[in-house]
CHARMM internal coordinates of N, CA and C (Angstrom, degrees):
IC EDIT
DIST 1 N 1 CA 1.4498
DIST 1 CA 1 C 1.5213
ANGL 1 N 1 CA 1 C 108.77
DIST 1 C 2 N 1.1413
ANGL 1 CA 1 C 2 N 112.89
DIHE 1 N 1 CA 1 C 2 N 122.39
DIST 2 N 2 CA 1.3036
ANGL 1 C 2 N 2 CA 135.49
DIHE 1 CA 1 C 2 N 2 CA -171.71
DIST 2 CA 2 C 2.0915
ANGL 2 N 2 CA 2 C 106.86
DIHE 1 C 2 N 2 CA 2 C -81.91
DIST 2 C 3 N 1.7550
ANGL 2 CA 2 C 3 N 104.87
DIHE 2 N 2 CA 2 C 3 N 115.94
DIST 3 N 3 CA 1.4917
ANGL 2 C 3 N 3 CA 92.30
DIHE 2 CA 2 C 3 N 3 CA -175.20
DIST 3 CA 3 C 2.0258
ANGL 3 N 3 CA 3 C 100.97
DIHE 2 C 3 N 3 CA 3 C -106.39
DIST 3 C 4 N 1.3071
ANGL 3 CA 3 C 4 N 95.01
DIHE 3 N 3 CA 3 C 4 N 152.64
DIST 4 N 4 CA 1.7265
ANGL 3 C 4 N 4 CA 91.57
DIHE 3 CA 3 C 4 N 4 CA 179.73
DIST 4 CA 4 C 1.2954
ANGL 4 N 4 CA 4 C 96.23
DIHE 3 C 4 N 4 CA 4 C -93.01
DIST 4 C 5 N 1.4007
ANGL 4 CA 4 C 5 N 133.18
DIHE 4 N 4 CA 4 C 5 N 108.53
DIST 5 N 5 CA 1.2670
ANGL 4 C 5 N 5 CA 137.76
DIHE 4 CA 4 C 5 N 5 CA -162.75
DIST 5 CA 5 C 1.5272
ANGL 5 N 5 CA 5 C 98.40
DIHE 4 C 5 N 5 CA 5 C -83.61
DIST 5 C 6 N 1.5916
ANGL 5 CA 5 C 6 N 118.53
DIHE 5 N 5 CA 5 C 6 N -38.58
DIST 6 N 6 CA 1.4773
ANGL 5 C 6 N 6 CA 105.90
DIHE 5 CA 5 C 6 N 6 CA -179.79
DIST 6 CA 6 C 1.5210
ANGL 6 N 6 CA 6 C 105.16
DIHE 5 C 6 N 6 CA 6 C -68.23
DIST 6 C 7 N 1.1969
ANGL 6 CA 6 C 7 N 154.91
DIHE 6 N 6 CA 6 C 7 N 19.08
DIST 7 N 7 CA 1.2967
ANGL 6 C 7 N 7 CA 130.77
DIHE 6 CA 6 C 7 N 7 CA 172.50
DIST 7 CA 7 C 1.0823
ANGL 7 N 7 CA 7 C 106.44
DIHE 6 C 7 N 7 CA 7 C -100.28
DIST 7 C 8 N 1.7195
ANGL 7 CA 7 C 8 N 103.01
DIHE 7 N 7 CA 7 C 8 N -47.81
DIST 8 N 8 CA 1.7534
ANGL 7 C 8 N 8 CA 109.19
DIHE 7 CA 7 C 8 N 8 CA 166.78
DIST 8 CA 8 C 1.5290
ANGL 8 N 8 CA 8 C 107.69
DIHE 7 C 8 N 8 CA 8 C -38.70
DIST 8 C 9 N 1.4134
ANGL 8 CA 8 C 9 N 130.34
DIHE 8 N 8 CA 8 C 9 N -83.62
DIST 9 N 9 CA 1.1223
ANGL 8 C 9 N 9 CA 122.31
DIHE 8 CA 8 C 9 N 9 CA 168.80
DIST 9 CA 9 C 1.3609
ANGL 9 N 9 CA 9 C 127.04
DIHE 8 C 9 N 9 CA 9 C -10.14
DIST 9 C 10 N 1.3802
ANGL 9 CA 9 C 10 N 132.38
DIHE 9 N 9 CA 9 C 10 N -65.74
DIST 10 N 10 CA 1.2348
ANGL 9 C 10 N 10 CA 142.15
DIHE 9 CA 9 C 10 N 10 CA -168.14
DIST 10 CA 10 C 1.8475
ANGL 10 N 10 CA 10 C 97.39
DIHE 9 C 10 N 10 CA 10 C -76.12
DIST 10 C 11 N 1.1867
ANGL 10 CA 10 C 11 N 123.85
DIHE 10 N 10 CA 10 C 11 N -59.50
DIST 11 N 11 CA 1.4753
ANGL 10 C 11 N 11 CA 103.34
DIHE 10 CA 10 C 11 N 11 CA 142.83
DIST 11 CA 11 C 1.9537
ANGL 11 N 11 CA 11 C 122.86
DIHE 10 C 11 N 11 CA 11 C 3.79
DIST 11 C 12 N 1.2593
ANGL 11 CA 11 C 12 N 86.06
DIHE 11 N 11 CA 11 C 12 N -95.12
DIST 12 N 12 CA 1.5596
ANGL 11 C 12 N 12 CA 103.29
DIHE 11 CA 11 C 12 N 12 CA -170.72
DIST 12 CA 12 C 1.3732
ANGL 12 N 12 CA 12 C 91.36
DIHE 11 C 12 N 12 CA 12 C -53.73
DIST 12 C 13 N 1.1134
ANGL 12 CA 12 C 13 N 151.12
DIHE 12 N 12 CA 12 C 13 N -55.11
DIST 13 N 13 CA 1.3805
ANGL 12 C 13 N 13 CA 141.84
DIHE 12 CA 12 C 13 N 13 CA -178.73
DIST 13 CA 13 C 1.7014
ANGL 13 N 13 CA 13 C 121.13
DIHE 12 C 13 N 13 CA 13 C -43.21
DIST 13 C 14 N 1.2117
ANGL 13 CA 13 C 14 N 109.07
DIHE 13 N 13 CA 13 C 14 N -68.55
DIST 14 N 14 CA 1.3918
ANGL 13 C 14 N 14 CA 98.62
DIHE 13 CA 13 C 14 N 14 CA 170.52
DIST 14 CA 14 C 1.4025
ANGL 14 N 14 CA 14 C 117.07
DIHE 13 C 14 N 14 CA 14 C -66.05
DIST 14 C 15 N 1.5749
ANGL 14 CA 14 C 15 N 131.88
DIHE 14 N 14 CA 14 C 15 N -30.51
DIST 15 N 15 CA 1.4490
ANGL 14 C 15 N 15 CA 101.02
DIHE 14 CA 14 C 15 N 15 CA 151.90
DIST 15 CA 15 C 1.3563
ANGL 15 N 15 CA 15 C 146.73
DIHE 14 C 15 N 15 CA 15 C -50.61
DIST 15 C 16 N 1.8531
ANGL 15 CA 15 C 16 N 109.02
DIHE 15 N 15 CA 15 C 16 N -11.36
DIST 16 N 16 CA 1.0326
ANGL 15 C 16 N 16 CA 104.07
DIHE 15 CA 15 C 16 N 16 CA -159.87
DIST 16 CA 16 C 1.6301
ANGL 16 N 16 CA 16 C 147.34
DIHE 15 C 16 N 16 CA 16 C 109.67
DIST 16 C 17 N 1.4720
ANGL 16 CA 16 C 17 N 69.50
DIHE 16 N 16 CA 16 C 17 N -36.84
DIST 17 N 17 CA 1.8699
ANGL 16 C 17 N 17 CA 89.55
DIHE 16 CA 16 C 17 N 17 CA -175.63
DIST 17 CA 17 C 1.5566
ANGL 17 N 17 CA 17 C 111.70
DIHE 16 C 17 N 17 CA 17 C -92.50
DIST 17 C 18 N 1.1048
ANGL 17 CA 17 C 18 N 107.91
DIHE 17 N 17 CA 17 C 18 N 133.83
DIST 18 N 18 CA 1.6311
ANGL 17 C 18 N 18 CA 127.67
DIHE 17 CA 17 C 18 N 18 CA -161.40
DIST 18 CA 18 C 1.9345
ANGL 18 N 18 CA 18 C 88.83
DIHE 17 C 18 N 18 CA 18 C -80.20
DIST 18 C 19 N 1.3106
ANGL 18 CA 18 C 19 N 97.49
DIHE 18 N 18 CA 18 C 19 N 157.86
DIST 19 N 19 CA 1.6501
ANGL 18 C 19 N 19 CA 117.33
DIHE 18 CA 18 C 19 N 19 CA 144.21
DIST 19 CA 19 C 1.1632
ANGL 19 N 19 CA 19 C 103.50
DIHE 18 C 19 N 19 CA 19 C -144.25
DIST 19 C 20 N 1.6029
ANGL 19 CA 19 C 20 N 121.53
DIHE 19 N 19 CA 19 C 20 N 132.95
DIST 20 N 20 CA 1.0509
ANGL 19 C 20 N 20 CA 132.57
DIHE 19 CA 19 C 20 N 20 CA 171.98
DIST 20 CA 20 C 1.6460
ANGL 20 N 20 CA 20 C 124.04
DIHE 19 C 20 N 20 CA 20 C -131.26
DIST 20 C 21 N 1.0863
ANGL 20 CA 20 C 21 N 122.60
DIHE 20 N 20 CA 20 C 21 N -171.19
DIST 21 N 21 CA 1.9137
ANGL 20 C 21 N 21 CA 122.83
DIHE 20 CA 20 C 21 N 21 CA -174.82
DIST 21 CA 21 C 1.1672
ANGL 21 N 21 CA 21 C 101.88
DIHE 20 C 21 N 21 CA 21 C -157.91
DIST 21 C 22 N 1.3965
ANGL 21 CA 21 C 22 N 133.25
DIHE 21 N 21 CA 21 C 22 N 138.50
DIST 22 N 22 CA 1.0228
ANGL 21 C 22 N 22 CA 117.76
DIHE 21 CA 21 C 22 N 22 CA 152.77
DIST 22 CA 22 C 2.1883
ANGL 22 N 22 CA 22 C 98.02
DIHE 21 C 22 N 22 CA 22 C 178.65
DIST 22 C 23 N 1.4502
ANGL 22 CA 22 C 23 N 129.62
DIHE 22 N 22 CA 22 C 23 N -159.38
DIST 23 N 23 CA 1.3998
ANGL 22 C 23 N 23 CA 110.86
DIHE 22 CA 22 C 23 N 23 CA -166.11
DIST 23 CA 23 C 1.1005
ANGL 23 N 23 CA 23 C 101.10
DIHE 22 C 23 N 23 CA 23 C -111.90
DIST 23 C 24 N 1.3803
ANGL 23 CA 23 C 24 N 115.11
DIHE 23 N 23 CA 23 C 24 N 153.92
DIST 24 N 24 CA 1.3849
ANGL 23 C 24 N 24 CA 115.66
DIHE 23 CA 23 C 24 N 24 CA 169.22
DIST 24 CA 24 C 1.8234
ANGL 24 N 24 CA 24 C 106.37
DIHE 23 C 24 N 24 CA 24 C 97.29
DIST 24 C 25 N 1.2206
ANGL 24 CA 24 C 25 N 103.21
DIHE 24 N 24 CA 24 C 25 N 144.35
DIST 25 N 25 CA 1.6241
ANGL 24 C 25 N 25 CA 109.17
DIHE 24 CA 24 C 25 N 25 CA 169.17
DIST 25 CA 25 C 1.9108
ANGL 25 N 25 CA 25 C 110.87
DIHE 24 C 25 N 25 CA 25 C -45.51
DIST 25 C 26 N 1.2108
ANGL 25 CA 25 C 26 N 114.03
DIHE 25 N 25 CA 25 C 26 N 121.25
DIST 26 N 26 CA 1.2300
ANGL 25 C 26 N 26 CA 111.64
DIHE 25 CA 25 C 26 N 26 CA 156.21
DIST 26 CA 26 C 1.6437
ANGL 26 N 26 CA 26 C 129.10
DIHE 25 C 26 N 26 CA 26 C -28.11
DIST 26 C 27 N 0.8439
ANGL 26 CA 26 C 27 N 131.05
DIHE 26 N 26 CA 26 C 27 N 128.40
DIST 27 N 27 CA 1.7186
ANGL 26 C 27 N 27 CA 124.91
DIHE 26 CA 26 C 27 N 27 CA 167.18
DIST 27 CA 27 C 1.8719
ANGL 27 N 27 CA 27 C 113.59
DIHE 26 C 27 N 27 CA 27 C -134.14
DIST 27 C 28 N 1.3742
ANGL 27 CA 27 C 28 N 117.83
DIHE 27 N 27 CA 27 C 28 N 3.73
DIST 28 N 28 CA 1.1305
ANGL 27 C 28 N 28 CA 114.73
DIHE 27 CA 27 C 28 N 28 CA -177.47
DIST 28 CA 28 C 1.4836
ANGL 28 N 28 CA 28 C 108.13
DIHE 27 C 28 N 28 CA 28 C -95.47
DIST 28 C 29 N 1.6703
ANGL 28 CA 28 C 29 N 94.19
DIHE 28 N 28 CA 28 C 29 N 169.41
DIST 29 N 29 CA 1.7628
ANGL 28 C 29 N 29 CA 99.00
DIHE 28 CA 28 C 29 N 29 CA -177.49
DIST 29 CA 29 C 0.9919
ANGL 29 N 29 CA 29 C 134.39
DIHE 28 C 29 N 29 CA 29 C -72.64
DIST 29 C 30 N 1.0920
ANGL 29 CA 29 C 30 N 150.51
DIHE 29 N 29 CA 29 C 30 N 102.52
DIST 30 N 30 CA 1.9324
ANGL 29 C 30 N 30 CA 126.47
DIHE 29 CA 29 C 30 N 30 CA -158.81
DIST 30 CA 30 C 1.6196
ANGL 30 N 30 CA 30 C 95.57
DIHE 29 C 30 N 30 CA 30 C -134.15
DIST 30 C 31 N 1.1923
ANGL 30 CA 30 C 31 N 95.24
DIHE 30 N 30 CA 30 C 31 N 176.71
DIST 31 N 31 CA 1.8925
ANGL 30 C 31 N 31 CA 108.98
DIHE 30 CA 30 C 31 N 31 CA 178.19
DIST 31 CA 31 C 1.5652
ANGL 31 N 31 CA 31 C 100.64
DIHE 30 C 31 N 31 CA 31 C -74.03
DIST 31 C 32 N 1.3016
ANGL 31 CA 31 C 32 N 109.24
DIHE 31 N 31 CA 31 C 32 N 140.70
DIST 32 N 32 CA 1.7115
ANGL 31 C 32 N 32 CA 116.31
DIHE 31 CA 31 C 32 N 32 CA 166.15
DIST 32 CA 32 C 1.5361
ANGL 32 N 32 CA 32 C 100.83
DIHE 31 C 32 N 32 CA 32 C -51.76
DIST 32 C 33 N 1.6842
ANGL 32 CA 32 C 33 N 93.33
DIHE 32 N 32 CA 32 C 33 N 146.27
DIST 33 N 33 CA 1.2518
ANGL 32 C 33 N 33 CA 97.08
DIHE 32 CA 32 C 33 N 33 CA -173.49
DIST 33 CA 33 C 1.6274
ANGL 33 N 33 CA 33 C 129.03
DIHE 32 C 33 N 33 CA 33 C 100.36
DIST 33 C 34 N 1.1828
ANGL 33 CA 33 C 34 N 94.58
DIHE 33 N 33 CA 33 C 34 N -25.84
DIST 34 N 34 CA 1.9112
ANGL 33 C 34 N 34 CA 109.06
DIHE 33 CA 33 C 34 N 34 CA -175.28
DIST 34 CA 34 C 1.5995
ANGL 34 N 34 CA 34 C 102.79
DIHE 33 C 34 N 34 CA 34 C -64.99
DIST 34 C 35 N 1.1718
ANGL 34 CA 34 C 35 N 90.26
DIHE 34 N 34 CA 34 C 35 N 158.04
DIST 35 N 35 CA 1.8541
ANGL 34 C 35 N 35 CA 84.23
DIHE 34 CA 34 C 35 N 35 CA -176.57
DIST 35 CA 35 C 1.9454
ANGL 35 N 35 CA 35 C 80.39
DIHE 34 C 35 N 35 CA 35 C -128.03
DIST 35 C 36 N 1.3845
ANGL 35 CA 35 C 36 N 90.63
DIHE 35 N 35 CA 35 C 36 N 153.10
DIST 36 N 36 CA 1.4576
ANGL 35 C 36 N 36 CA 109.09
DIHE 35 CA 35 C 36 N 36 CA 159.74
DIST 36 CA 36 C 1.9050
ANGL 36 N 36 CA 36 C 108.98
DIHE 35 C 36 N 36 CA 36 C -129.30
DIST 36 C 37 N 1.2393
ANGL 36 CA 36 C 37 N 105.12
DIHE 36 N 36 CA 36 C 37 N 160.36
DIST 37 N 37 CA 1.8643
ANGL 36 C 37 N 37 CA 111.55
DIHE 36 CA 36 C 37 N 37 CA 161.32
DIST 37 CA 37 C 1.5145
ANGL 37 N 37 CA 37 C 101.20
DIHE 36 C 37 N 37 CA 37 C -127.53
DIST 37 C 38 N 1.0780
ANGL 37 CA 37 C 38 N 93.80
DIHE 37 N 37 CA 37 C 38 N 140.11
DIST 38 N 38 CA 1.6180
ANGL 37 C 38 N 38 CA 107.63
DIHE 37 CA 37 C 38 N 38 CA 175.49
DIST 38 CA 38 C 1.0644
ANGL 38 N 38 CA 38 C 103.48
DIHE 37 C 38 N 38 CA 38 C -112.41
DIST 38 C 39 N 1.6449
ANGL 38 CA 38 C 39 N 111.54
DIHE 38 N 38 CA 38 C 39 N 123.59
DIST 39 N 39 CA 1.6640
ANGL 38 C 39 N 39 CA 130.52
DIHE 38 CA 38 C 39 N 39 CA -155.94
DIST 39 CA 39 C 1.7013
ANGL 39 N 39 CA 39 C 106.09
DIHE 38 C 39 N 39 CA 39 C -66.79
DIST 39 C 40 N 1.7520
ANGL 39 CA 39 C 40 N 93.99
DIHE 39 N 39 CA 39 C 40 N -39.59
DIST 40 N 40 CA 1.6490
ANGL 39 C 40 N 40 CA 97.18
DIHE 39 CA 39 C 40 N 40 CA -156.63
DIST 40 CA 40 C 1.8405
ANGL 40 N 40 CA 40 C 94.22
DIHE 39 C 40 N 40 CA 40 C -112.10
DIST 40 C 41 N 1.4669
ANGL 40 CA 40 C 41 N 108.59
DIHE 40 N 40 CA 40 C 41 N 40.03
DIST 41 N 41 CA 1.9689
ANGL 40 C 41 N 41 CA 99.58
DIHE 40 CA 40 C 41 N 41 CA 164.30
DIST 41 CA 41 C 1.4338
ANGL 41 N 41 CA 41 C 100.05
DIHE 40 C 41 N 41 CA 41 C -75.76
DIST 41 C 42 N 1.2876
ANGL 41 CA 41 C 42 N 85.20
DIHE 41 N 41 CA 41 C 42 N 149.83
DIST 42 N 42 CA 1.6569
ANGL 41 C 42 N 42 CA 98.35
DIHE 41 CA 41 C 42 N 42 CA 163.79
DIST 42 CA 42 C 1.7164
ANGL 42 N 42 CA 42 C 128.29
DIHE 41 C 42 N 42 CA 42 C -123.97
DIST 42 C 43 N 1.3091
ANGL 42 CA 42 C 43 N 88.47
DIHE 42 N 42 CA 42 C 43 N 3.24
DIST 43 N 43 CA 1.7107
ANGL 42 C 43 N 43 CA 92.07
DIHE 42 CA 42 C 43 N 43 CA 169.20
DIST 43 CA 43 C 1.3269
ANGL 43 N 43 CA 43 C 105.39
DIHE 42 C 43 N 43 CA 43 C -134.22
DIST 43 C 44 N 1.5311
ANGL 43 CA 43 C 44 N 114.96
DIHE 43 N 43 CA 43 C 44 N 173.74
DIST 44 N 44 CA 1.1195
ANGL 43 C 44 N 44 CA 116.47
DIHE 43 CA 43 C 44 N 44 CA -160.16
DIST 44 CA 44 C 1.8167
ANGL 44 N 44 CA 44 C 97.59
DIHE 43 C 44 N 44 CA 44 C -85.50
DIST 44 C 45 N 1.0022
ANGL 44 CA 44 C 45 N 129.43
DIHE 44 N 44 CA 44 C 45 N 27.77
DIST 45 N 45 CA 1.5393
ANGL 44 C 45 N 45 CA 120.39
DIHE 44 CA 44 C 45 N 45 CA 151.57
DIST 45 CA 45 C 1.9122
ANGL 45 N 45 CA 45 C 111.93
DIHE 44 C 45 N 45 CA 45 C -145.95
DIST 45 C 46 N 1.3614
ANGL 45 CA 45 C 46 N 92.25
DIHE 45 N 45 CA 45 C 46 N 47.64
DIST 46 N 46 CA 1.5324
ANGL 45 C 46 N 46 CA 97.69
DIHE 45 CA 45 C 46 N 46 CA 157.13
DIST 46 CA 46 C 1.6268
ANGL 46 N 46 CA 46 C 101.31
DIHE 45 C 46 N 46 CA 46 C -131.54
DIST 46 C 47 N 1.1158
ANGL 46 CA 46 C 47 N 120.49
DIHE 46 N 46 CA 46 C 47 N -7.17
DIST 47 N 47 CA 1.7189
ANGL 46 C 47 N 47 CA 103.29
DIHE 46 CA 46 C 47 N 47 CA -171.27
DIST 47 CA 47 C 1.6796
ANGL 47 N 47 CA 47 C 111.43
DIHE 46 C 47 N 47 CA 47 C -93.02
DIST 47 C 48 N 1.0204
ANGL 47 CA 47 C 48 N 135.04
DIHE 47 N 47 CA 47 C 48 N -7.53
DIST 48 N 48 CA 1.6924
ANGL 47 C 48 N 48 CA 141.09
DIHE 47 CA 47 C 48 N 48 CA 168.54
DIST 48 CA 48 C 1.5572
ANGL 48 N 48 CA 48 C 113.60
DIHE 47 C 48 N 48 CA 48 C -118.78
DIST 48 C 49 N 1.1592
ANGL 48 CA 48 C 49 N 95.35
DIHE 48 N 48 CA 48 C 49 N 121.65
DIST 49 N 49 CA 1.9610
ANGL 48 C 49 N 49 CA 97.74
DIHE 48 CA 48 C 49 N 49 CA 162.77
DIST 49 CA 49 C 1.5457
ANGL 49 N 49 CA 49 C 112.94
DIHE 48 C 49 N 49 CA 49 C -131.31
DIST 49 C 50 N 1.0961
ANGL 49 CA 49 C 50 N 109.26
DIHE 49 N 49 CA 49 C 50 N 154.85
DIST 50 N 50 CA 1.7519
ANGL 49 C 50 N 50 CA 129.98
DIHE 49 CA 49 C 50 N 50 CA -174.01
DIST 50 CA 50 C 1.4581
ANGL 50 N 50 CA 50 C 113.41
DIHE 49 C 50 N 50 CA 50 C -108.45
DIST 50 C 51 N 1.2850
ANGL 50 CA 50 C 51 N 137.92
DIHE 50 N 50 CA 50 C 51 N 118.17
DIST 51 N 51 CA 1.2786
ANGL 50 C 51 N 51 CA 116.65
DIHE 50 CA 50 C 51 N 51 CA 174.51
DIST 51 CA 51 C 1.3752
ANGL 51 N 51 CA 51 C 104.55
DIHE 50 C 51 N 51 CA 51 C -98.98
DIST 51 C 52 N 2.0004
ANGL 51 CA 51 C 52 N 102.33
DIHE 51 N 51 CA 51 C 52 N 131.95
DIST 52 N 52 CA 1.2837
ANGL 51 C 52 N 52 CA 101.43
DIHE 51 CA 51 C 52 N 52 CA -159.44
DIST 52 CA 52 C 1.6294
ANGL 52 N 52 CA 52 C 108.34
DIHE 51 C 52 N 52 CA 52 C -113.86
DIST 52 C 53 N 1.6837
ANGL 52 CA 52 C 53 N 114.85
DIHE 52 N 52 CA 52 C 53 N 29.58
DIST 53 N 53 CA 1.4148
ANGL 52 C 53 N 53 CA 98.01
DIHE 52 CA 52 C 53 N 53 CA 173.04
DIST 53 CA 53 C 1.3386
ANGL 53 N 53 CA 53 C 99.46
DIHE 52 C 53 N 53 CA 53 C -158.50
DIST 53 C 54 N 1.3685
ANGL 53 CA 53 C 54 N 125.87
DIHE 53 N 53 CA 53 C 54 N -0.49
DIST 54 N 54 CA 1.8807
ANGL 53 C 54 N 54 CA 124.69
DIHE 53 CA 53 C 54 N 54 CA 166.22
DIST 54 CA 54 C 1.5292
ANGL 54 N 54 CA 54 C 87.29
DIHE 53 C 54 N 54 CA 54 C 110.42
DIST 54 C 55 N 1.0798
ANGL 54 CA 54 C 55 N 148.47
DIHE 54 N 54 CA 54 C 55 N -29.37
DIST 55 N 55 CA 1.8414
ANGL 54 C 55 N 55 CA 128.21
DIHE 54 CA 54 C 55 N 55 CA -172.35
DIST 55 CA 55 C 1.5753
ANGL 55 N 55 CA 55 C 91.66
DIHE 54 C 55 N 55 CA 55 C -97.23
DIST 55 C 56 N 1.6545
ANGL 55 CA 55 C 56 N 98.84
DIHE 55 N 55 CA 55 C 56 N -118.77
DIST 56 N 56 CA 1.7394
ANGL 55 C 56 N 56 CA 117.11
DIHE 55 CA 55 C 56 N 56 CA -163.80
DIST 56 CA 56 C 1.3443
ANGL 56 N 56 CA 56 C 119.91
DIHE 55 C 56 N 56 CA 56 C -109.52
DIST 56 C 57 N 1.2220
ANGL 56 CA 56 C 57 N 120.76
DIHE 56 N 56 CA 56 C 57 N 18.20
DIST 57 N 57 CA 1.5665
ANGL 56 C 57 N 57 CA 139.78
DIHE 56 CA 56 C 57 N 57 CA 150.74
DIST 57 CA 57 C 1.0434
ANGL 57 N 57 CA 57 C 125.26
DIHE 56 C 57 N 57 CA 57 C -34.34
DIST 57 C 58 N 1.4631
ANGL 57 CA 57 C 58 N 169.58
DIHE 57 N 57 CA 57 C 58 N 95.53
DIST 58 N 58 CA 1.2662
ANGL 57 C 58 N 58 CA 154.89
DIHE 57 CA 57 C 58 N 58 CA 146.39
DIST 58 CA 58 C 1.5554
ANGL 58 N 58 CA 58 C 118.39
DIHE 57 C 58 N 58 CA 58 C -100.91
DIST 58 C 59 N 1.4220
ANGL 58 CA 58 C 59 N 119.30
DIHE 58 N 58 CA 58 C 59 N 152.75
DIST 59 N 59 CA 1.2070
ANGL 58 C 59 N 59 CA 100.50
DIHE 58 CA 58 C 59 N 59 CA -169.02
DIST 59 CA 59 C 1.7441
ANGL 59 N 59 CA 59 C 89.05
DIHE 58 C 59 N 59 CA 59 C -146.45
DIST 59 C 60 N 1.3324
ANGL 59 CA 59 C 60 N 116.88
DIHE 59 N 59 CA 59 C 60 N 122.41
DIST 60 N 60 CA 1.3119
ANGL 59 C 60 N 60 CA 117.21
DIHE 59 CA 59 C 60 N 60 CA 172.17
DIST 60 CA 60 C 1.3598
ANGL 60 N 60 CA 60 C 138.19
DIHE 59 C 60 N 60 CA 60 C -59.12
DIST 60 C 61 N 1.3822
ANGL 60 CA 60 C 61 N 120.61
DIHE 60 N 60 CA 60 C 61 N 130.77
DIST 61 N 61 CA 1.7599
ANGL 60 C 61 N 61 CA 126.49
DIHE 60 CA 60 C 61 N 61 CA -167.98
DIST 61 CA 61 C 1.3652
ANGL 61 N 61 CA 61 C 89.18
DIHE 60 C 61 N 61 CA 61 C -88.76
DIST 61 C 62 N 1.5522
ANGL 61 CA 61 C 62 N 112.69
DIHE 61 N 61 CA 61 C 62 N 121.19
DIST 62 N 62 CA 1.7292
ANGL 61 C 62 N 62 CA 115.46
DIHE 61 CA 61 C 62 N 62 CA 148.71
DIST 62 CA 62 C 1.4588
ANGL 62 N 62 CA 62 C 117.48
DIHE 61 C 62 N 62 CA 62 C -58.61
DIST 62 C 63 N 1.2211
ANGL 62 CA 62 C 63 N 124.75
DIHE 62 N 62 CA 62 C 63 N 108.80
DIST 63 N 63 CA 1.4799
ANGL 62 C 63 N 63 CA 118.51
DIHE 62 CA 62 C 63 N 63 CA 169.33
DIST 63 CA 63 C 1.2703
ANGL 63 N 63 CA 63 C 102.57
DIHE 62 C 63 N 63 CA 63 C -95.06
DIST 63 C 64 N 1.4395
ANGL 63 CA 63 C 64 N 116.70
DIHE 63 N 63 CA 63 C 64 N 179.52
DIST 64 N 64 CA 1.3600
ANGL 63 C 64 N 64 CA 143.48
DIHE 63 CA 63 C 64 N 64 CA 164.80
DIST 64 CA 64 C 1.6074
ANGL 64 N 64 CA 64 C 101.81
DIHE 63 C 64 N 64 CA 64 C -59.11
DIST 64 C 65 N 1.6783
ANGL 64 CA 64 C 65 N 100.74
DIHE 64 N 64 CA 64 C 65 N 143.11
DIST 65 N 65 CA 1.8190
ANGL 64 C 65 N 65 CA 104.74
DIHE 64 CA 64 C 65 N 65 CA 179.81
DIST 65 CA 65 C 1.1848
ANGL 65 N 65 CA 65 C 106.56
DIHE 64 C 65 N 65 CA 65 C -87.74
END
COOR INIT
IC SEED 1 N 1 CA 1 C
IC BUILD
C-alpha cells in the first residue's frame, strides 16, 4: 500500500505540528505533538521523540530494536 507522504505532511502543517531529524536529543520548542528522529540514536529509545506539552519537553518513543 502505497502512502502519499506529501498530504500527510501538509496535514502536519496546518496542524502545526513539526516533524523533524536531525542529532542529538531535541531541546527546541515545538507544538505538542511534534515528532522529531534523531539521526545518530543508537538504542531503541534514543531514535523517536514526542513533544509532550508545546515548549521544551520531549519524551522518548521505545521502538522496536
Amino acid at each position: 500500500m502505497a502512502v502519499d507522504l506529501s498530504k500527510s505532511l501538509n496535514e502536519f502543517q496546518l496542524l502545526g505540528i513539526g516533524f523533524n531529524a536531525g542529532s542529538g536529543a531535541p531541546t527546541y520548542s515545538a507544538k505538542q505533538g511534534s515528532l522529531y528522529v534523531r539521526t545518530d540514536g543508537s538504542s531503541s529509545s534514543t531514535r523517536i521523540y514526542v513533544n509532550s506539552d508545546g515548549g521544551t519537553t520531549w519524551v522518548a518513543v521505545t521502538t522496536a530494536s
